[in-house]
Residue frames relative to the residue before (quaternion, step in Angstrom):
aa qw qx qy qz dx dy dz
X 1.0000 0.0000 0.0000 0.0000 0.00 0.00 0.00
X 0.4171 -0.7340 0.5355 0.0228 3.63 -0.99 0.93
X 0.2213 -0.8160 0.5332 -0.0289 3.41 -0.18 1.62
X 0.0179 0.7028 -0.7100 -0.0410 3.44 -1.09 0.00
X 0.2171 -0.6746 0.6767 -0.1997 2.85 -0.58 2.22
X 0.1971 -0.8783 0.4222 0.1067 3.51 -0.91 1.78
X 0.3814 0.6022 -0.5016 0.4902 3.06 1.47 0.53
X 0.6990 0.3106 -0.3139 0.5625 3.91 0.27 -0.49
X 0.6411 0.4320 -0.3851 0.5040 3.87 0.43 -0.13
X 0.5675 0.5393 -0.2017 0.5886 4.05 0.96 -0.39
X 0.7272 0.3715 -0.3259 0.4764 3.44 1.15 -0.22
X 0.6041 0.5989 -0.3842 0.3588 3.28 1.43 -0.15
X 0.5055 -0.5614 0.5570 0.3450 4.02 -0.79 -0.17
X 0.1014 -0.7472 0.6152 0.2302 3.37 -0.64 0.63
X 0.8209 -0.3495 0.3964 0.2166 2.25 -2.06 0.60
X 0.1157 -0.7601 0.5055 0.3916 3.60 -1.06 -0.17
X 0.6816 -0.5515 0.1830 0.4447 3.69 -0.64 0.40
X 0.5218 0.5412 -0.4248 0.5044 3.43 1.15 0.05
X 0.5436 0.6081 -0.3616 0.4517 3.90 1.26 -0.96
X 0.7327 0.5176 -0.1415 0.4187 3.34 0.69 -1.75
X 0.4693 0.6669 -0.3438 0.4657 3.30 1.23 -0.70
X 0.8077 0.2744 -0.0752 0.5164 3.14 -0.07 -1.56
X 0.5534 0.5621 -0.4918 0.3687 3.93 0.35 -0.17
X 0.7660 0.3862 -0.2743 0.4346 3.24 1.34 -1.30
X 0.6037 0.5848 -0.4553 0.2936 3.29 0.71 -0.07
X 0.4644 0.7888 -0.1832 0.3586 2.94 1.47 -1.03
X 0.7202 0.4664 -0.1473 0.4920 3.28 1.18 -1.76
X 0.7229 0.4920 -0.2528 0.4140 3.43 1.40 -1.24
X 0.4939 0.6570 -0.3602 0.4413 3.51 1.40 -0.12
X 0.8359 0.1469 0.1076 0.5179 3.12 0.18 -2.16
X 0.6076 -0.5439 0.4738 0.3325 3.52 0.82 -0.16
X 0.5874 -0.6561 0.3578 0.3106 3.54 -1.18 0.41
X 0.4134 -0.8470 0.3015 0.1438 3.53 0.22 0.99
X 0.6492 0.5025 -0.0679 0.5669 2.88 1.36 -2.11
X 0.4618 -0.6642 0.5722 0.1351 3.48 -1.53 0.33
X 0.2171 -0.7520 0.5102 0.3565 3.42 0.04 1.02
X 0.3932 -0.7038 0.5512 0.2151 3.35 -1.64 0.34
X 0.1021 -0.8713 0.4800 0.0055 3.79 -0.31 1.00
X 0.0113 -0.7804 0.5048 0.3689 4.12 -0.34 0.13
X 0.3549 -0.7725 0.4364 0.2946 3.44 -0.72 1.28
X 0.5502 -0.7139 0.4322 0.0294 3.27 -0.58 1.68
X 0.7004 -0.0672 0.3184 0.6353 3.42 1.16 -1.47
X 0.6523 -0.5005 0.4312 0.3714 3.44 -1.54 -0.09
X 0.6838 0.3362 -0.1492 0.6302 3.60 0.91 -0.58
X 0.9059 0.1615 -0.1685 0.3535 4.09 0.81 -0.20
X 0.3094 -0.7359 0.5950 0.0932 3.25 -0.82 1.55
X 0.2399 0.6948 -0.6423 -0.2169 3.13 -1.52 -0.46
X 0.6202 -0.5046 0.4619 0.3839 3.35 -1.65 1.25
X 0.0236 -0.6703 0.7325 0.1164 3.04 -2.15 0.76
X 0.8123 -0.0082 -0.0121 0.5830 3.15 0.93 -0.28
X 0.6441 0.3690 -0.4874 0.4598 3.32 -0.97 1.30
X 0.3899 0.7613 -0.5093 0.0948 3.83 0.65 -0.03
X 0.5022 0.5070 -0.5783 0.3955 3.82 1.22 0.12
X 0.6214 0.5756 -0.3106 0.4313 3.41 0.53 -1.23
X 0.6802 0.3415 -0.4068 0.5053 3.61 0.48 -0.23
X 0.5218 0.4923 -0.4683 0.5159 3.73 0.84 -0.81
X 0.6943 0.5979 -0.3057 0.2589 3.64 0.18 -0.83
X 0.7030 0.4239 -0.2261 0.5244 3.46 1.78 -1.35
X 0.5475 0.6119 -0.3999 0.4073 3.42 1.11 -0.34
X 0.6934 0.5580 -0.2886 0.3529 3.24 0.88 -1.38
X 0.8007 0.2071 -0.0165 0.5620 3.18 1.28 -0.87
X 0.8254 -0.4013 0.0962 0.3853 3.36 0.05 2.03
X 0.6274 -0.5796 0.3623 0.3730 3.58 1.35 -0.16
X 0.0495 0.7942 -0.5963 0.1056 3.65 0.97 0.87
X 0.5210 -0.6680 0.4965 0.1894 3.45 -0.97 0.90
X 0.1233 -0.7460 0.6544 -0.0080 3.20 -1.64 1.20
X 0.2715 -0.6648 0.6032 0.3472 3.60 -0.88 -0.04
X 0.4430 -0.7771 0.4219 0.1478 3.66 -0.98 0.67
X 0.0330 -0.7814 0.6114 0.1204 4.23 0.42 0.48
X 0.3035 -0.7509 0.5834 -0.0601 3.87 -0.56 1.63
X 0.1972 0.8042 -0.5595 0.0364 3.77 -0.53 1.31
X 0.2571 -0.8102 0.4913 0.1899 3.52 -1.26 0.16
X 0.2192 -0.8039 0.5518 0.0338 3.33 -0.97 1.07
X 0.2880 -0.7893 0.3894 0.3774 3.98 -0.78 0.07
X 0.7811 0.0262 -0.1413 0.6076 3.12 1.28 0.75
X 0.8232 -0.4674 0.1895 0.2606 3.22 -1.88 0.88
X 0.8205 0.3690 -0.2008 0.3875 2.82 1.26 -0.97
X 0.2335 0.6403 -0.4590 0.5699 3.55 1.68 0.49
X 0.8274 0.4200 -0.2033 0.3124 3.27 0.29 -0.96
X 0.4459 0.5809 -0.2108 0.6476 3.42 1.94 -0.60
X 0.8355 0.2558 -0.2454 0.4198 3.55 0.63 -0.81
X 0.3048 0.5124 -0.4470 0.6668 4.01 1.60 0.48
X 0.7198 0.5021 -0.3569 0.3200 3.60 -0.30 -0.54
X 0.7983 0.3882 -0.1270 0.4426 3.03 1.09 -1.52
X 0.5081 0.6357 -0.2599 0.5198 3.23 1.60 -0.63
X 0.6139 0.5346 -0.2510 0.5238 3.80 0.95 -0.75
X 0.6700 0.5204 -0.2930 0.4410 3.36 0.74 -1.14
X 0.8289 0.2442 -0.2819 0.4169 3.23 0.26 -1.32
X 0.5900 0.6012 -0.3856 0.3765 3.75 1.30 0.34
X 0.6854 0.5159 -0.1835 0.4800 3.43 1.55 -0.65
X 0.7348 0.5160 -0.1373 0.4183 3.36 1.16 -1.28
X 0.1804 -0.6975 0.6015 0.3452 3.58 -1.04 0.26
X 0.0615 -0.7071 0.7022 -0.0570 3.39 -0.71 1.61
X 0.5148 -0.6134 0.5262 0.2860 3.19 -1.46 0.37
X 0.7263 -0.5190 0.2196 0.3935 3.50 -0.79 0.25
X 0.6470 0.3270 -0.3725 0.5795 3.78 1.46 -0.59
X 0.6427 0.4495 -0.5150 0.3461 3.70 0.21 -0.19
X 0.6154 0.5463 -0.3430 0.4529 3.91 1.22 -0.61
X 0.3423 0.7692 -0.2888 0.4558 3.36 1.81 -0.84
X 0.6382 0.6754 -0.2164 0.2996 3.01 0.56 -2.38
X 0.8701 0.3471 0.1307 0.3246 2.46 0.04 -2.17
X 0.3578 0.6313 -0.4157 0.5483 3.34 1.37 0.39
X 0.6223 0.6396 -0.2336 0.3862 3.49 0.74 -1.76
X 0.5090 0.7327 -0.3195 0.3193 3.12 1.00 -1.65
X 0.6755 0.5822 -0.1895 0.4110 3.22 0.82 -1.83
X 0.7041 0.6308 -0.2404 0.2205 3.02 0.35 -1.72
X 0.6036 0.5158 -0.2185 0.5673 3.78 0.94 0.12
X 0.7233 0.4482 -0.1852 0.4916 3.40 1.20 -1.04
X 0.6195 0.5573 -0.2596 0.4881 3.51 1.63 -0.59
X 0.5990 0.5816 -0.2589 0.4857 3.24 1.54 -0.89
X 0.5860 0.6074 -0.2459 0.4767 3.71 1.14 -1.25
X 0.4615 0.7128 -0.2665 0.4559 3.41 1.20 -1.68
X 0.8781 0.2385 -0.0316 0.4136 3.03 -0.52 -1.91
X 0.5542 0.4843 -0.5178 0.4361 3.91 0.59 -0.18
X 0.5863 0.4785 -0.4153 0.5048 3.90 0.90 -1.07
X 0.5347 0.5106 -0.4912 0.4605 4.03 0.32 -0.45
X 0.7632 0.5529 -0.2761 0.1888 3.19 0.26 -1.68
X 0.6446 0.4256 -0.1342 0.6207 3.15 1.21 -1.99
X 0.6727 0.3187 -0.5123 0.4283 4.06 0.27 0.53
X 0.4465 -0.7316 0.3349 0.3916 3.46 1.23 0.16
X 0.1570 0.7901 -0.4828 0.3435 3.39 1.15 1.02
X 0.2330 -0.6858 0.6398 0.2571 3.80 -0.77 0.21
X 0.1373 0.8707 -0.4419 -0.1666 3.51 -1.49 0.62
X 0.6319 -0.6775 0.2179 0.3071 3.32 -0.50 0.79
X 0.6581 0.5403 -0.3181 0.4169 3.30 1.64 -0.08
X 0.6216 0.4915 -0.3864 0.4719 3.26 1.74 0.44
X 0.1969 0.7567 -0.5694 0.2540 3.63 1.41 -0.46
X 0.8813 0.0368 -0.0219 0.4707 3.86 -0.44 -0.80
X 0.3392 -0.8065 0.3831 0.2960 3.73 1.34 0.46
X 0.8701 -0.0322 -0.1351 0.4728 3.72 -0.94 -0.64
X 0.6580 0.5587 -0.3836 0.3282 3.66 0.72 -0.04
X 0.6095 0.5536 -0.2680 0.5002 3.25 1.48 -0.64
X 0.5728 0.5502 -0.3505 0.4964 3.53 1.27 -1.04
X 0.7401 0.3406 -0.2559 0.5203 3.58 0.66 -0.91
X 0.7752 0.3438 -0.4248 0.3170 3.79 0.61 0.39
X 0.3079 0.7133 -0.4382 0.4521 2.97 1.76 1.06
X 0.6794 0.5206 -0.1979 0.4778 3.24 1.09 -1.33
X 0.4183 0.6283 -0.4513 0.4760 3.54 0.98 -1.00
X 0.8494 0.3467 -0.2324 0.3228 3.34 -0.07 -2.27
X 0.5159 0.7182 -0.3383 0.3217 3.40 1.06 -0.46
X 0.7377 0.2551 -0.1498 0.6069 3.22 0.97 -1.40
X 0.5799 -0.6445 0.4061 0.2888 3.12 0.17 -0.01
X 0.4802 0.5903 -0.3989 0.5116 3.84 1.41 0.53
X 0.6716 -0.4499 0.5122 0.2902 2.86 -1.76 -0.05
X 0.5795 -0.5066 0.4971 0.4006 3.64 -1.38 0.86
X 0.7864 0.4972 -0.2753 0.2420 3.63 -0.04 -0.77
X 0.5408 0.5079 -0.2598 0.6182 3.07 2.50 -0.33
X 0.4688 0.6011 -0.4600 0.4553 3.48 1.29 -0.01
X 0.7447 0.4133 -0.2161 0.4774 3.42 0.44 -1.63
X 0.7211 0.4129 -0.2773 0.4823 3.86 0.56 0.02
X 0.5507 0.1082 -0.4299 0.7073 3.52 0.96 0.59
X 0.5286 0.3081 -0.6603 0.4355 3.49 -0.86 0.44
X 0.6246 0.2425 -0.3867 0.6337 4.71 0.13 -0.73
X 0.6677 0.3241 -0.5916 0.3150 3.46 -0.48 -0.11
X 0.5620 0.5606 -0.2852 0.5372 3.96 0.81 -1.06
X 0.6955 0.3509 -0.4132 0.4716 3.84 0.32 -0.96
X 0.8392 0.4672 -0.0516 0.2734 3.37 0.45 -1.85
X 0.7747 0.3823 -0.1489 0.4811 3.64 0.86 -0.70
X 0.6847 -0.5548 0.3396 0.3285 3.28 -1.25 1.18
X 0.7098 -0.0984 0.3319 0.6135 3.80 -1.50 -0.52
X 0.7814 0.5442 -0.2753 0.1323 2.36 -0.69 -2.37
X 0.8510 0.2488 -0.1478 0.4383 3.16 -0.04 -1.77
X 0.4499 0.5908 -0.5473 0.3860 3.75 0.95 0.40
X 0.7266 0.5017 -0.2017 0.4240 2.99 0.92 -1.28
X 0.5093 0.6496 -0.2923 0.4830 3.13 1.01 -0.11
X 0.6637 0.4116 -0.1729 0.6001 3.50 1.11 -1.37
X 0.5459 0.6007 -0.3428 0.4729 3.52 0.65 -0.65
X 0.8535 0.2476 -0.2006 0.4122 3.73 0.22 -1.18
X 0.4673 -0.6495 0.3635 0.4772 3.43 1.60 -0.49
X 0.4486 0.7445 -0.4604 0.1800 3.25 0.17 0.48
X 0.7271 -0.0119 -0.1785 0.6628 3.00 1.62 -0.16
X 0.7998 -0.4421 0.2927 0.2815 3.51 -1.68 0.86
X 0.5813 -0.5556 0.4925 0.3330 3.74 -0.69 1.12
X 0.5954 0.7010 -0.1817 0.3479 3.76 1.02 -1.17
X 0.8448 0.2618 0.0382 0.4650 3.05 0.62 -1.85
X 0.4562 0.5063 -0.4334 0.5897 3.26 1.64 0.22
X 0.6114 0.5302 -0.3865 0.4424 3.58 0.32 -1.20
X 0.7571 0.3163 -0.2763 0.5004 3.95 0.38 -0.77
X 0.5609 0.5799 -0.3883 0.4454 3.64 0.93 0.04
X 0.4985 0.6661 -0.1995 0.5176 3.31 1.24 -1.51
X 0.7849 0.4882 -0.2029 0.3232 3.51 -0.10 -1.68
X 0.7179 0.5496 -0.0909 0.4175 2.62 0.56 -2.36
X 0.5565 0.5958 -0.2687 0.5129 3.75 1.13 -1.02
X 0.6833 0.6132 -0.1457 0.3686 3.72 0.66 -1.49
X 0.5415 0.7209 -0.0196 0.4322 3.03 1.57 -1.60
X 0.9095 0.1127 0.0818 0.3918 2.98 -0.04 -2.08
X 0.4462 0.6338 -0.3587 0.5202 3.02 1.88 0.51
X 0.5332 0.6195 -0.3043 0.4892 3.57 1.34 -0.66
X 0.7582 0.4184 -0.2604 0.4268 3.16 0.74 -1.80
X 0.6068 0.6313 -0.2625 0.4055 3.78 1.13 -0.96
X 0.6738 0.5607 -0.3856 0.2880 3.82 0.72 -1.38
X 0.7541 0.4536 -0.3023 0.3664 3.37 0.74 -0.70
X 0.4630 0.6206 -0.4365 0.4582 3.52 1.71 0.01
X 0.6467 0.5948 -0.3707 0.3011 3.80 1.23 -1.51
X 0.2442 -0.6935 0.6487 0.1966 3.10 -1.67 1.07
X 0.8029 -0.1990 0.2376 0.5092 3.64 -0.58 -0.86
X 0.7803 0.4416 -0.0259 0.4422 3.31 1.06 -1.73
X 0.5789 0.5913 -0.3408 0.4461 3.12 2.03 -0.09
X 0.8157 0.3790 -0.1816 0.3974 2.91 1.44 -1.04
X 0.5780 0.4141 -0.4793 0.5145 3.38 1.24 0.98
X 0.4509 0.2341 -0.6716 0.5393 3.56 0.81 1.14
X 0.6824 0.5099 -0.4913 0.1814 3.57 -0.15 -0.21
X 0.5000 0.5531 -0.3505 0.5667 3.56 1.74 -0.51
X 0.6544 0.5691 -0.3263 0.3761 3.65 0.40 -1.01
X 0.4003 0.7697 -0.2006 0.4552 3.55 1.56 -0.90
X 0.8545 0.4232 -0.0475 0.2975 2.23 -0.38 -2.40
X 0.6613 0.5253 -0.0856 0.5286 3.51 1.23 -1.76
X 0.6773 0.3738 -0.4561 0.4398 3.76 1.03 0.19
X 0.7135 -0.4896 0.3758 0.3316 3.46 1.30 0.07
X 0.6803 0.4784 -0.2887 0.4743 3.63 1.12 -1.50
X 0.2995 -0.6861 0.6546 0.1053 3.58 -0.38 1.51
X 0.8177 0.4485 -0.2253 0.2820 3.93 0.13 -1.19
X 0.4036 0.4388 -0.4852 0.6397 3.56 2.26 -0.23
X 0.4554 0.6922 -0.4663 0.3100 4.13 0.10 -0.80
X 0.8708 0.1772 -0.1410 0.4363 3.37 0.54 -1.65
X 0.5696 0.6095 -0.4285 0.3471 3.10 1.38 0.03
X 0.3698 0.8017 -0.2190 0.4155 3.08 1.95 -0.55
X 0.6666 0.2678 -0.0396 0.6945 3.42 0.77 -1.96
X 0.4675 0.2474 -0.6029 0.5973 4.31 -0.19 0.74
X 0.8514 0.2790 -0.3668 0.2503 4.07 -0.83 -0.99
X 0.5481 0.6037 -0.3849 0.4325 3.49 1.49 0.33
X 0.6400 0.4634 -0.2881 0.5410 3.30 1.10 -1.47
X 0.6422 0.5420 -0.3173 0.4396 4.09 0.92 -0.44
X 0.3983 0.5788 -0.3889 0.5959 3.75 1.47 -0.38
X 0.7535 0.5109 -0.2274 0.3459 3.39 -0.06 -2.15
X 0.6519 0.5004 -0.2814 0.4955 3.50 0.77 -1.42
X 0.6014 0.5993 -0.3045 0.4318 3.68 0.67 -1.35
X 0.7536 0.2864 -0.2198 0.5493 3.96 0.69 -0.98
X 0.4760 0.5886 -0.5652 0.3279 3.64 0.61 0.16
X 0.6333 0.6025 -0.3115 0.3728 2.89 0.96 -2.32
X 0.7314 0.4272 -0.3702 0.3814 3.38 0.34 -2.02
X 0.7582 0.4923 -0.3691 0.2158 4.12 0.19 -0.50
X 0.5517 0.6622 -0.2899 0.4160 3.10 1.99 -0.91
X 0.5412 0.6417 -0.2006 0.5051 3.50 2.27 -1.24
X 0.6494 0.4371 -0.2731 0.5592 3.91 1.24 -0.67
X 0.6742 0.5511 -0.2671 0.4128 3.40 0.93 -0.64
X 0.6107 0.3897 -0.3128 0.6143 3.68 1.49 -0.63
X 0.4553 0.4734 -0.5977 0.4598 3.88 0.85 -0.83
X 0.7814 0.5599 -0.1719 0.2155 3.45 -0.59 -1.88
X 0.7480 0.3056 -0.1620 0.5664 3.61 1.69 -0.40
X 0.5631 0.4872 -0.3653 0.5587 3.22 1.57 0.34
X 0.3512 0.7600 -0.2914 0.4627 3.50 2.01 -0.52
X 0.8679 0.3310 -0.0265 0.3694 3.25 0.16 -2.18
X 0.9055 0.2821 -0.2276 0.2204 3.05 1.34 -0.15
């Protein structure tokens, strides 16, 4: 029997509906070529790792045969880390979604290397700790270390939108990353400025999406703020030139 486990289905990219489009047609033409990929679990329990459009696809349509390619892992997260490793080897992703999915990893390598640690095992992925972990990933996806460390703040730091944004391409891995940040920043420097009425223009903002009115938002606040220092620092010399 054939599970679909949505934690290992959630790790895949979807398709986009033009992708899906043509996959199914594909399948309804020529049949399902590809072998789904299942880790047998047990005698009686599969579960899909890879192929789960193609199965959406045979259901949808009366059950078009597949042939089935049966693997085995010694744990879940082996299996979490085949998945991702397939993906970013099989799929044309773009560089932040391959980015993405590098990350994926990044938690499992850590997990990895504590079980080394506490068996008193040396490992080589800690030799230079978080930099090395992140120039694994780098080597993984195929990017640069410095595009690692800028989707991971874009992912920590920025809203939906502008993920989603990075996600589909539409805008540069770059100029999000300094949006992200810069946002992160001046939102720190700003919170303690927010009365009530600030912070329902600041939701209202936030909920249209327009990251770049946002920061312009947090600069014409922190310029208010600055504006009432000056003016008190200006009462404060009146008032001591006053007294004395």
């Amino acid at each position: 029997m054939i599970t679909i486990d949505e934690e290992f289905k959630n790790l895949i990219p979807p398709l986009s509906d033009e992708e899906f489009s043509q996959l199914e047609e594909n399948c309804v033409r020529e049949g399902i070529r590809d072998p789904l990929v299942v880790w047998k679990v047990s005698d009686d329990t599969d579960i899909l790792i890879d192929g789960h459009n193609r199965w959406q696809i045979s259901a949808s349509h009366g059950g078009l045969p597949f042939d089935l390619k049966r693997m085995t892992f010694e744990s879940r997260d082996d299996a979490k880390a085949w998945i991702i490793r397939n993906q970013i080897g099989r799929r044309n992703l773009n560089t932040y979604n391959r980015s993405l999915l590098a990350l994926e990893l990044k938690e499992l390598i850590a997990a990895k290397a504590k079980e080394r640690m506490m068996s008193g095992k040396a490992d080589p992925s800690q030799n230079s700790g978080q930099g090395k972990t992140d120039k694994q990933l780098a080597t993984l996806a195929g990017v640069s270390h410095d595009t690692i460390h800028k989707v991971e703040a874009i992912e920590k730091s920025g809203n939906d939108l502008l993920k989603t944004q990075a996600r589909n391409g539409d805008i540069s891995i770059h100029k999000a990353y300094q949006i992200a940040t810069g946002r992160a920043k001046k939102k720190a420097l700003v919170e303690p400025l927010m009365t009530d009425e600030f912070w329902r223009v600041h939701n209202h903002v936030m909920e249209s999406g327009n990251i770049e009115m946002l920061l312009l938002w947090y600069d014409y606040l922190l310029y208010l703020h600055q504006g009432a220092v000056e003016i008190l620092h200006d009462l404060e010399a009146i008032i001591g030139t006053a007294n004395s």
